[in-house]
C-alpha positions in Angstrom: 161.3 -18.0 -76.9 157.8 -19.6 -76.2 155.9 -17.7 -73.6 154.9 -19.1 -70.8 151.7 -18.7 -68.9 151.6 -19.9 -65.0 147.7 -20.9 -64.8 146.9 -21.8 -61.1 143.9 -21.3 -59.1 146.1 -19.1 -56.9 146.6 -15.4 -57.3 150.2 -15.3 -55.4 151.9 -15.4 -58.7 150.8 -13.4 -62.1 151.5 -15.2 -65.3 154.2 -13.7 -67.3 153.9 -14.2 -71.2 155.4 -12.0 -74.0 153.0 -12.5 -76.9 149.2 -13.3 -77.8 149.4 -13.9 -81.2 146.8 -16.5 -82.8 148.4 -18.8 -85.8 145.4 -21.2 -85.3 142.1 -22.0 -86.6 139.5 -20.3 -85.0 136.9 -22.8 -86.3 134.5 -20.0 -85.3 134.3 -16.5 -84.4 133.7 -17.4 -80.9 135.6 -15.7 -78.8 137.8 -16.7 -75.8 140.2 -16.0 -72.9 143.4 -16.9 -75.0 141.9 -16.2 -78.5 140.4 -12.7 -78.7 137.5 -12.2 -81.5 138.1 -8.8 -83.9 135.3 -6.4 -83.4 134.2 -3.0 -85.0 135.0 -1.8 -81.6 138.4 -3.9 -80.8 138.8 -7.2 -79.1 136.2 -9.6 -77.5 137.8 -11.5 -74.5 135.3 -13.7 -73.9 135.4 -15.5 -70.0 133.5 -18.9 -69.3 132.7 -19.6 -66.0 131.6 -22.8 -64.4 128.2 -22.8 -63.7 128.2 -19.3 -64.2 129.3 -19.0 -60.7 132.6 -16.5 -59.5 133.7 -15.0 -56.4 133.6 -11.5 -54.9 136.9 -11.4 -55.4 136.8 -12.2 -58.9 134.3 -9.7 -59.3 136.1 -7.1 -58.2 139.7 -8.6 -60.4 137.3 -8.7 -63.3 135.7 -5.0 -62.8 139.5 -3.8 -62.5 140.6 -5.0 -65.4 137.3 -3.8 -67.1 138.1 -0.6 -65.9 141.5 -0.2 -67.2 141.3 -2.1 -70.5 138.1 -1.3 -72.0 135.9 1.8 -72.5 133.0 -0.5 -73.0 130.7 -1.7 -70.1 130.7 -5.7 -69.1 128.7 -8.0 -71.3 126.8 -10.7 -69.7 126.4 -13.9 -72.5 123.4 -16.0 -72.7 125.5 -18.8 -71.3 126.2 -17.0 -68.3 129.7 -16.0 -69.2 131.2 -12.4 -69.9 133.0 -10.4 -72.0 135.3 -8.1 -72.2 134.8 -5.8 -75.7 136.8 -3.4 -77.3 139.6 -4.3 -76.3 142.8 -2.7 -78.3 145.7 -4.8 -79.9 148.3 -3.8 -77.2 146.1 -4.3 -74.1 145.2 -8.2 -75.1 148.2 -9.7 -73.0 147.5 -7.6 -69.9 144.0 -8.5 -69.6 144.5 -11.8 -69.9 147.0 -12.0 -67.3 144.8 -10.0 -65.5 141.7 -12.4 -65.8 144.0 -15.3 -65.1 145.5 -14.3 -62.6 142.4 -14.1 -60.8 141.9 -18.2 -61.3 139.9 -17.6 -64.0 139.9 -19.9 -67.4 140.9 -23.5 -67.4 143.0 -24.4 -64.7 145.8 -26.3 -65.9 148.2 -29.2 -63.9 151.4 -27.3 -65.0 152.8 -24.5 -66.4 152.2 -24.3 -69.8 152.8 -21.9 -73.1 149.9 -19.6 -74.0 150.1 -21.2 -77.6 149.7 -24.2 -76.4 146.8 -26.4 -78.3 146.2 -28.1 -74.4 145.2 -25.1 -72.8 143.2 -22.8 -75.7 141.3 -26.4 -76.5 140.5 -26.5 -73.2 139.1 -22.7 -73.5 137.6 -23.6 -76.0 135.2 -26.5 -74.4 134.0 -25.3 -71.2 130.6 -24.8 -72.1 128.4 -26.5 -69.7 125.4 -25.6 -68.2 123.7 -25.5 -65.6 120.6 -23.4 -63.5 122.3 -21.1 -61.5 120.5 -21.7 -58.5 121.7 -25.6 -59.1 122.3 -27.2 -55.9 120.1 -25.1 -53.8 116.9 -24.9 -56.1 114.0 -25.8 -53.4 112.2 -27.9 -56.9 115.1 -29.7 -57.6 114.7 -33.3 -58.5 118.8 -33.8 -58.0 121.8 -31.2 -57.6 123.3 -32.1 -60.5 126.7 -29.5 -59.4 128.9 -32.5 -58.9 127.8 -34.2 -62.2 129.1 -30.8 -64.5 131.7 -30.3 -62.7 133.4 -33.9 -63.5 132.3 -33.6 -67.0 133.9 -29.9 -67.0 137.1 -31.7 -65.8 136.8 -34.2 -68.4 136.2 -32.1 -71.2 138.9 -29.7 -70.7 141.6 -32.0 -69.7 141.0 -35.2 -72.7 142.7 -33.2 -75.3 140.5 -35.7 -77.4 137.4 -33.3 -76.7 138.9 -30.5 -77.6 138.4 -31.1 -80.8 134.7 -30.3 -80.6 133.4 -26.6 -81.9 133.7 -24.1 -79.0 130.0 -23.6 -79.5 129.1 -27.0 -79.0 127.4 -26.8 -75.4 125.9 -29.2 -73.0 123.2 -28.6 -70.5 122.4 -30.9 -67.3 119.3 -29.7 -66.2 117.9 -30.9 -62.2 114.6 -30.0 -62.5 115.3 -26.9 -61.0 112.3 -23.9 -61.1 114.9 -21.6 -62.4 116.3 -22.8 -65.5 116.7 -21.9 -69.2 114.2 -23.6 -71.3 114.9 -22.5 -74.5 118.4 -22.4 -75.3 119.2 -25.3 -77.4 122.2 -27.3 -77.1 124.2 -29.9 -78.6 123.0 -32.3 -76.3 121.1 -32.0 -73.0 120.3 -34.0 -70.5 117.8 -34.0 -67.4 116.7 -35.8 -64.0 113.6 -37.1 -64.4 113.6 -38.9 -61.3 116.0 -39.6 -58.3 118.3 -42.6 -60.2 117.8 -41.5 -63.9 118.5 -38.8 -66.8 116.8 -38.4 -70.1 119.1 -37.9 -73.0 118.2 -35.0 -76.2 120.2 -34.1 -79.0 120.5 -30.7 -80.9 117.4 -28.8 -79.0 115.9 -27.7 -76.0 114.0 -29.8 -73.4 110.2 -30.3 -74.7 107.9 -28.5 -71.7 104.6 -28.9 -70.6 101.9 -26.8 -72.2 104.3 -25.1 -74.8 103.5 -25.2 -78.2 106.8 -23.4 -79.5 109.2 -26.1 -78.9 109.8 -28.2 -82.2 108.1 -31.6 -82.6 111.8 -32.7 -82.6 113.0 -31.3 -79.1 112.1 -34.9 -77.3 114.0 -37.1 -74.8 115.6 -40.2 -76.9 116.4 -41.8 -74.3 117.3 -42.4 -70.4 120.0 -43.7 -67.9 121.1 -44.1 -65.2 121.9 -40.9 -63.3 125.2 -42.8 -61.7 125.9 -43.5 -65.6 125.5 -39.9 -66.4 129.2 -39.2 -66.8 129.8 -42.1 -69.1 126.8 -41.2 -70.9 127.9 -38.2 -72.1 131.2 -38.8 -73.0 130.3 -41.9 -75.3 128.3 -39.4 -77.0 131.1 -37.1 -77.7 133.2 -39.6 -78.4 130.4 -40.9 -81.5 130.2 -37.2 -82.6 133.6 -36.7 -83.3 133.9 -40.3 -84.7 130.9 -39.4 -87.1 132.4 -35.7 -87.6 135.7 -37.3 -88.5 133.9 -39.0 -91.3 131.7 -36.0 -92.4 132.3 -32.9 -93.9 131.3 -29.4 -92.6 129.7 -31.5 -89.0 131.1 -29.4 -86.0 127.2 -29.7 -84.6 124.7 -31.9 -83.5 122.1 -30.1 -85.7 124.8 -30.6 -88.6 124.7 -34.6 -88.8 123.1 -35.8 -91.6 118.9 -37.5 -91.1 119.8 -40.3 -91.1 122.6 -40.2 -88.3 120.8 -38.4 -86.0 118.1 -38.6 -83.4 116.8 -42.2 -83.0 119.7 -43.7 -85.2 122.3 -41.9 -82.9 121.2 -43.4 -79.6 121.1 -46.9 -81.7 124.5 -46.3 -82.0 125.2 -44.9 -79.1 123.8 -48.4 -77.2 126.2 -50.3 -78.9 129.2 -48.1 -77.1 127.2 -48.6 -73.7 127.7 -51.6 -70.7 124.2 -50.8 -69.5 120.9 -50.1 -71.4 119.3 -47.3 -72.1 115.4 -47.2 -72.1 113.4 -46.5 -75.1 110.1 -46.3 -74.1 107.0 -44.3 -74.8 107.4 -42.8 -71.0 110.8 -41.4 -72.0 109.4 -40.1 -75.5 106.3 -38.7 -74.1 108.2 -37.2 -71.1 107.9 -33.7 -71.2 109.4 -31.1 -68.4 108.1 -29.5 -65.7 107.7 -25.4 -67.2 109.6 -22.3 -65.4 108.0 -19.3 -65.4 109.6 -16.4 -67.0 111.2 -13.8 -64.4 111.7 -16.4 -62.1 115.5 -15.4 -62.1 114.6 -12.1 -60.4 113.8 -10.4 -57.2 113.6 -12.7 -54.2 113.7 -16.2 -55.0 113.4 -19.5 -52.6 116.5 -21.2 -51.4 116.7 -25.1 -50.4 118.1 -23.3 -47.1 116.2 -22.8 -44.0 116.6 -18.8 -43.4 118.3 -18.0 -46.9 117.1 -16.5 -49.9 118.8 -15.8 -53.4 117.8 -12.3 -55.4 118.3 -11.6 -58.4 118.4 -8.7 -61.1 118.9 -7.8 -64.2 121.9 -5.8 -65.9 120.2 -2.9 -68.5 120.3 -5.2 -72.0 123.3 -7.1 -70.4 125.7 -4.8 -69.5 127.3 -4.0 -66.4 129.4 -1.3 -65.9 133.1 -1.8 -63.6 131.5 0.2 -61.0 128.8 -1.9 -60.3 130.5 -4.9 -60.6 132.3 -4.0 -57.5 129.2 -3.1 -55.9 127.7 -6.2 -56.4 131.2 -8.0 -55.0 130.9 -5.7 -51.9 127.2 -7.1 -51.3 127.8 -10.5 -52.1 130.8 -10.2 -49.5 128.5 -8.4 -46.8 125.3 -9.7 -47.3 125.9 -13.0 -49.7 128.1 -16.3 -49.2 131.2 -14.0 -50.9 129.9 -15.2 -54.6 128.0 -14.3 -57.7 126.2 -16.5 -60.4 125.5 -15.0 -64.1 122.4 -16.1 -65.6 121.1 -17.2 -68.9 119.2 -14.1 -68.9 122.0 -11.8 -68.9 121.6 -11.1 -65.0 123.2 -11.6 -61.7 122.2 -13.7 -59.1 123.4 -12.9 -55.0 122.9 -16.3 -53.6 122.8 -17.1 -49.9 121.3 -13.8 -48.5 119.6 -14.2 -44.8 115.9 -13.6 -45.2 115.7 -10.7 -42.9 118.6 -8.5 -45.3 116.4 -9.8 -48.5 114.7 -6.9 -49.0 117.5 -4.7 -48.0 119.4 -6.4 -50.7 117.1 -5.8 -53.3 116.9 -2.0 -52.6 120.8 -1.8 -52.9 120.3 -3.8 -56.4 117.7 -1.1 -57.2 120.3 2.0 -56.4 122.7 0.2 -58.6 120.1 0.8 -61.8 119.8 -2.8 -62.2 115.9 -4.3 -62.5 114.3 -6.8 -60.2 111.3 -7.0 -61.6 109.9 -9.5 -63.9 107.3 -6.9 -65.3 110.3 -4.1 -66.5 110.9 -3.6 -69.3 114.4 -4.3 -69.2 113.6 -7.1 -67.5 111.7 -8.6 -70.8 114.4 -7.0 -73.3 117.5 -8.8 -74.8 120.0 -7.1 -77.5 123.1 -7.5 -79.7 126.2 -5.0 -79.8 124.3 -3.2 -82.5 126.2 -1.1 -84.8 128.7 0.8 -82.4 130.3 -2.9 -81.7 129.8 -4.6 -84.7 130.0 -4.0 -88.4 127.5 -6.3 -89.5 124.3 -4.1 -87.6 122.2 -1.7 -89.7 121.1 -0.4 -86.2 122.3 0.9 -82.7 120.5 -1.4 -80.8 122.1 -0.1 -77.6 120.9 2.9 -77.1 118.2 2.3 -78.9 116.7 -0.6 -76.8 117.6 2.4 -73.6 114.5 4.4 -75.7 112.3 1.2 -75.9 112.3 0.6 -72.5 111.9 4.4 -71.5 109.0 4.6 -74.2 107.7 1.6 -73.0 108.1 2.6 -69.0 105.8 6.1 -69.8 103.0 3.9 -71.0 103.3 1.9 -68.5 103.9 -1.4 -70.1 106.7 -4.1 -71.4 106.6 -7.1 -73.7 109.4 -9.6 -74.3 111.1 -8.2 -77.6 114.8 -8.7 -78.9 116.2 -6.1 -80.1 118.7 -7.8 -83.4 121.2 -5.1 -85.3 120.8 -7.3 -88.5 119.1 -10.9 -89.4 121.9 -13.1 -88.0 119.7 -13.0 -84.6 123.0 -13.5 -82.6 121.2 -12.5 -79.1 118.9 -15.1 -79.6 118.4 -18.7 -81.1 115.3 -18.9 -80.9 112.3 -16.4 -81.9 111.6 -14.0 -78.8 107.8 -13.1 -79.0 108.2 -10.2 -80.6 111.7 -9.3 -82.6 113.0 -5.8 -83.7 115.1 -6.1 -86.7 117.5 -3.3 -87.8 117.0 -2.2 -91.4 118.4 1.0 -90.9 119.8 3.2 -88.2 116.3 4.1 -85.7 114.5 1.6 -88.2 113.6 -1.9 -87.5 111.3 -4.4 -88.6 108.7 -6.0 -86.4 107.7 -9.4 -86.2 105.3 -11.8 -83.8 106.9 -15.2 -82.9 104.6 -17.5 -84.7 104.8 -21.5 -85.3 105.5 -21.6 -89.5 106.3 -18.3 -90.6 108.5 -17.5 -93.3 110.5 -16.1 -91.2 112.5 -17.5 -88.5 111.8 -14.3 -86.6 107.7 -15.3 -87.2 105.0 -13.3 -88.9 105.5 -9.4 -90.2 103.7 -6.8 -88.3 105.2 -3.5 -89.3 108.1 -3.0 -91.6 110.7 0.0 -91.2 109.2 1.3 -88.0 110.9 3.8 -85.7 111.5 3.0 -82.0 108.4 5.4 -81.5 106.1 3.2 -83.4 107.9 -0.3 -81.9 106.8 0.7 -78.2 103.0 1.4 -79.3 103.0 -1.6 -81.3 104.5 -3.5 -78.3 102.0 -2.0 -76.0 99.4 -2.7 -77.5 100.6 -6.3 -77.8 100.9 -6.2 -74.1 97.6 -5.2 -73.6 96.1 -7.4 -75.6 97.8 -9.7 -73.4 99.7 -11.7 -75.7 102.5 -12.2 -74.1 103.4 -15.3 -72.4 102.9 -15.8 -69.0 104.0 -19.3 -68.7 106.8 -20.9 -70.1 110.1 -19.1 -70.5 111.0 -18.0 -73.5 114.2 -16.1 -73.3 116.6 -16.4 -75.9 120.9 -16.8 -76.0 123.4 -15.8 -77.5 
């Protein structure tokens, strides 16, 4: 008998479904709601949300089921997702009815079976991004909300898309003061002015004043904003058309040289009732910078009398307890919702202005960090070796000692803490990386432009934690760390 899985945005009636088993390809080992990932530790259930955004009371579904099917806290992605980890074989089906139940996942027209290719593909495709202050960002060139969400429709419910990689993601940026810089993506595009969108492929958007970004992170093109939908979707459509023909292309970055970049959007016109411009403007365009941090404390609201504030979960993990905290305040003191951040944090949007600082004291109590200058604040890490069998190192409770070591000398510097060299925390070089070699040994390197490695340039090798936070702090000190751009990395 084919189980059957009721998914609704209602929580008056639980799925019922007998069995979770996985025949399919994976394509990747990216986890997902349906498709748990193996671990050293057990399961990864793996949740997307759209535009990182969930409700008190799927806070508090999602802390429950935390509680009761996991001894591991709540990871926050780089995507501003979660995950569930550790997970055993016979607690998979319960969770996810749990999780769906709580209107969480795609949300299909119909019943449907949990093996059914329509509803793991669309799983699988609901990676869209967006700033999570997107819609009420006071910098905002255009609240570009109602433009993902269509696309998030589209994606999930053209069964065609679903044959794209469930790590190929999409970011529509608005110009907003908080945003994620430096995560590339598969394709991205931005408002650069009221009525039009610039258009880049396999990178980040190039900023103002930053030197890291690769020569080849540039706008290609732009569009109409009103075409934006159409835009994207003839350039998913051209992908898999081109991947059809290619071996081993699930990517952007995959396509061969001389498919990509400026010969895409040639090809890409032809597909197109409306032109695109090609101009020096759009190539030369560049985007305004965030600063980093700006995703913490008290931040400005497009909303006379309303604030946001922010903070950050310890390297990314929150534990079920206070998840349901945070519910509770978003309920009492919020609009009844929570955002996850890029940056592996939590945002309480819609907070009066007179319980700000109230609010930020509660966030404090919880152990979470709303400052920009903490060292947790500036720290990112994998799973490390009690999670995952690849890791030389326990970055975990490791990265607890950096930032205590780092908090006595009063100090902090942007580092990622990686268990091995597959840098899965992070795309992207942090400014300084720790690299496991061994357990409490790491290697340390300084982002630079052209090193050897893609971590950057060698500045101790086979350190302990100990000698990482006086390295760091002297770094700090020195004051090499940025203080413009952001440069936090994702997982």
């Amino acid at each position: 008998m084919t189980p059957v899985v009721s998914v609704t945005p209602a929580t008056d009636r639980p799925p019922v479904f007998s069995n979770l088993t996985d025949p399919a390809d994976r394509r990747s080992a990216c986890p997902g709601l349906f498709r748990l990932a193996p671990a050293l530790d057990g399961g990864i259930c793996r949740v997307k949300l759209a535009g990182g955004c969930l409700t008190a009371v799927q806070a508090q579904a999602i802390a429950a089921a935390a509680q009761r099917f996991s001894q591991s806290p709540i990871e926050l992605t780089n995507r501003a997702n979660f995950q569930i980890r550790g997970v055993q074989p016979t607690d998979e089906i319960a969770l996810v009815e749990a999780l769906v139940t709580a209107g969480l996942g795609p949300q299909a027209k119909t019943d449907c079976a949990i093996d059914d290719p329509l509803l793991r593909g669309s799983d699988d495709v609901r990676n869209v991004m967006v700033s999570p202050l997107a819609g009420r960002d006071p910098q905002q060139v255009a609240d570009v909300l109602p433009l993902a969400a269509r696309l998030l429709t589209t994606v999930q419910g053209d069964a065609r898309y679903h044959a794209l990689s469930p790590k190929f993601a999409i970011q529509i940026d608005g110009g907003e003061h908080v945003a994620m810089l430096h995560h590339p993506h598969d394709l991205w595009l931005a408002v650069i002015s009221p009525d039009e969108v610039a258009i880049g492929l396999a990178g980040c958007m190039p900023q103002e004043g930053d030197a890291t970004v690769p020569p080849g992170d540039l706008a290609l093109a732009a569009a109409p904003l009103a075409a934006a939908h159409d835009l994207v979707c003839a350039a998913l459509d051209l992908f898999l058309e081109i991947g059809a023909a290619q071996a081993a292309v699930s990517r952007m970055k995959q396509l061969p040289a001389d498919l990509r970049g400026a010969a895409f959007i040639d090809r890409l016109q032809a597909r197109l009732p409306f032109r695109l411009r090609r101009d020096a403007a759009i190539s030369c365009w560049r985007r305004r910078p965030t600063l980093r941090g700006a995703h913490l404390g008290i931040i400005a609201e497009d909303n006379p009398g309303r604030v946001s504030v922010g903070a950050a979960a310890p390297l990314g993990r929150l534990l079920p307890a206070q998840l349901t905290a945070l519910a509770d305040l978003a309920r009492g003191k919020g609009d009844g919702s929570l955002r996850f951040t890029p940056w592996q944090s939590i945002i309480l949007p819609s907070v009066a202005t007179p319980d700000a600082v109230g609010v930020l004291q509660a966030l404090e109590a919880l152990d979470l960090t709303t400052q920009a200058a903490a060292p947790f604040a500036q720290m990112i890490a994998c799973a490390g070796s009690a999670g995952c069998g690849s890791a030389l190192a326990a970055t975990q409770s490791d990265g607890m000692e950096l930032a205590a070591q780092l908090a006595t000398r009063g100090t902090a510097f942007p580092v990622h803490l990686s268990g091995c060299g597959k840098s899965c925390a992070a795309l992207r070089a942090e400014p300084a990386t720790l690299v496991g070699v061994s357990p409490g040994h790491y290697d340390l390197y300084r982002q630079q432009a052209g090193a050897d490695s893609r971590f950057g340039r060698l500045l101790a090798a086979n350190i302990t934690i100990d000698d990482a936070a006086d390295v760091l702090a002297d770094l700090a000190r020195s004051k090499l760390a940025p203080d413009g751009p952001e440069a936090a990395g994702d997982a």
